[in-house]
N, C-alpha and C positions, 0 to 999 in steps of 0.2 A: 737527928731523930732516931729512934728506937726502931732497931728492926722488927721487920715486918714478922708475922709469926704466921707458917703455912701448918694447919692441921689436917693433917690427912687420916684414913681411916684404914689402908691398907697399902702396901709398896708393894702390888705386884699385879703383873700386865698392861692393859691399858691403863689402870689406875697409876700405876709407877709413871708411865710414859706422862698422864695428864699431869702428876706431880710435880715432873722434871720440866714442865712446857710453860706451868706458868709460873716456877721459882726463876726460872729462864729471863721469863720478860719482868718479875719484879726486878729480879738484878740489874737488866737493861735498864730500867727506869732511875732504880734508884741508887746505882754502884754501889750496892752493898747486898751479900746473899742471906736470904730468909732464912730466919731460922726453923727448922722444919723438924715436928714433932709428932707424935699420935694420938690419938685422940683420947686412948687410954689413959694416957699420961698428962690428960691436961684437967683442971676443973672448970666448968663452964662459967664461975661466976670471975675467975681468972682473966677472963678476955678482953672484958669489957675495960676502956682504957686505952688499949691495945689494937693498932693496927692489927689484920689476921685476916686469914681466907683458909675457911672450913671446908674441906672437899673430901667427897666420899661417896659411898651408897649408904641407904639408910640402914644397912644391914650392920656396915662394918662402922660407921661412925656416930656413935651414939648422942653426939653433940647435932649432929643432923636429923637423926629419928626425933628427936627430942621436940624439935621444929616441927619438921613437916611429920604429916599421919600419912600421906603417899605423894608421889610425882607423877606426873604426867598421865594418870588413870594408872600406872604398874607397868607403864612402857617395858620392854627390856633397853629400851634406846632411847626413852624417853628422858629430861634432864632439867632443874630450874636452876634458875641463876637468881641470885638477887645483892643487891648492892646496899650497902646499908650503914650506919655510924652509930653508935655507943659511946658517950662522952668525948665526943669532936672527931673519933676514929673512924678510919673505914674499918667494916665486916665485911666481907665477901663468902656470901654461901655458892657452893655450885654442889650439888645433890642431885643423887641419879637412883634409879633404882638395882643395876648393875654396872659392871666395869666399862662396857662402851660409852653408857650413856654417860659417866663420867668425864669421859674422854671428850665426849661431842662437846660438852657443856661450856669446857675449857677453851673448845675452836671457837663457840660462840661468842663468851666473854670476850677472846683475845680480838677479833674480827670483828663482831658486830657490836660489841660496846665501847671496846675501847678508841677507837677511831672518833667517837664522838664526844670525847672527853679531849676537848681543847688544849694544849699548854697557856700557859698563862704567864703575862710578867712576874717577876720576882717582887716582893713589897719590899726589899732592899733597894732604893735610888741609888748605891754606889755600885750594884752591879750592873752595870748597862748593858740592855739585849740580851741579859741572859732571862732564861724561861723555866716556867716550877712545870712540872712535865705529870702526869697521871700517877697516881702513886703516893707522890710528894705533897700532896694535899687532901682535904676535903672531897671525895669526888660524888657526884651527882644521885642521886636513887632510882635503882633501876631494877624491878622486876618479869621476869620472861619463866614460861613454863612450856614446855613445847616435849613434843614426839613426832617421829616419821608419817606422813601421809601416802609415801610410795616403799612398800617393805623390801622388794630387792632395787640395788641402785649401782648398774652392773655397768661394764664395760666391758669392748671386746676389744683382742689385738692380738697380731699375733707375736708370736711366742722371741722370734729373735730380736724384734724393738728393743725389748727390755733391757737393757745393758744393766742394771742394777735392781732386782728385783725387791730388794730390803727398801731403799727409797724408793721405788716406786709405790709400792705398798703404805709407805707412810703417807705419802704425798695423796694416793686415795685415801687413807684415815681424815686427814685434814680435809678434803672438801665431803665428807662423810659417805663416799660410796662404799657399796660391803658385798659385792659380789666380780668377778671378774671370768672370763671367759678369753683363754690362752689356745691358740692354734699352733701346732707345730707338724714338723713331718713326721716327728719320731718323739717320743718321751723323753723330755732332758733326764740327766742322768742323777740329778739331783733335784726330783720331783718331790721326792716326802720332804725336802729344808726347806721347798719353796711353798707347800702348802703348809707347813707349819710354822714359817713367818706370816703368810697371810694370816690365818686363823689365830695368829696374834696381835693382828690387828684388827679383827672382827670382817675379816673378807672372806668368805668362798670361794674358791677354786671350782671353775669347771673345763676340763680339758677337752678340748677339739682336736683335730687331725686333719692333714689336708687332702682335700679332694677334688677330681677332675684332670688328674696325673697323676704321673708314676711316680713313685716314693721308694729311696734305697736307702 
């Protein structure tokens, strides 16, 4: 089969990270990596034919504006997904109105749709037991439009759990919380790298300090 073709609309921030997350799991699927392009450089009537998954904001990807007139009411986190085929192809739109919501839309896809997309026998009878896996075929129509009902989605802890602040921070992006609240005794010494990888993952920092003892 022809590879798969990822259009994206910008490479950078959470939009990069949604980029590389689900060229990630086509590869898994289908041992081979997508070919990945911009949106600038593509013509819409090009696609069709063509396995692809359009991902972007409607700002930067103009194959998406094109589509949708807005997402989720103008969420900032707001995100749609929709699953869809063009002459026996899958299309995959994930469309957001900014970078998070990009991002979300992709945990969604990977999480809540794809898990429900069964593998299937192979229609080759001399392969036996083997299975056509998500990707590698046809896959099902699926439309979801959704945004945040609780705007902060925080967690508190203190400050020396964290043995790796950079994956912990991802690991909140993936289940979508955006706010976090850190106790420590003293200021780690490396407080501005640690809020500046959060807030590129769309988390807040708020610093605490401990109290009810003495502190050196």
């Amino acid at each position: 089969m022809e590879k798969y073709l990822v259009v994206y609309g910008k490479y950078e921030g959470m939009e990069a990270a949604a980029v590389n997350m689900i060229t990630a799991k086509i590869s898994g699927y289908t041992n081979s990596p997508p070919t990945v392009v911009r949106a600038d450089d593509v013509r819409a009537d090009g696609l069709c034919g063509k396995d692809a998954v359009i991902i972007g904001t409607l700002s930067d990807n103009r194959l998406l504006a094109d589509k949708y007139g807005s997402v989720a009411g103008g969420d900032s986190e707001g995100y749609a997904v929709e699953v869809g085929e063009c002459d026996g192809r899958n299309v995959i739109y994930i469309a957001a109105n900014e970078m998070p919501g990009v991002y979300y839309g992709v945990v969604d896809f990977i999480s809540s749709y794809l898990p429900t997309v069964a593998p299937t026998l192979f229609p080759n009878p001399n392969v036996k037991g083997a299975f056509d896996a998500p990707f590698n075929r046809l896959m099902p129509p699926y439309a979801i439009e959704k945004r945040p009902c609780i705007r902060n989605r925080a967690i508190w802890t203190w400050g020396h759990c964290i043995l790796d602040y950079k994956k912990f921070f991802e690991n909140m992006s993936l289940v979508r919380l955006n706010e976090i609240v850190i106790w420590n005794d003293c200021l780690p010494i490396n407080a501005k790298e640690i809020v500046r990888y959060a807030h590129a993952c769309n988390i807040r920092v708020i610093w605490g300090f401990a109290w009810g003892w003495d502190t050196h």
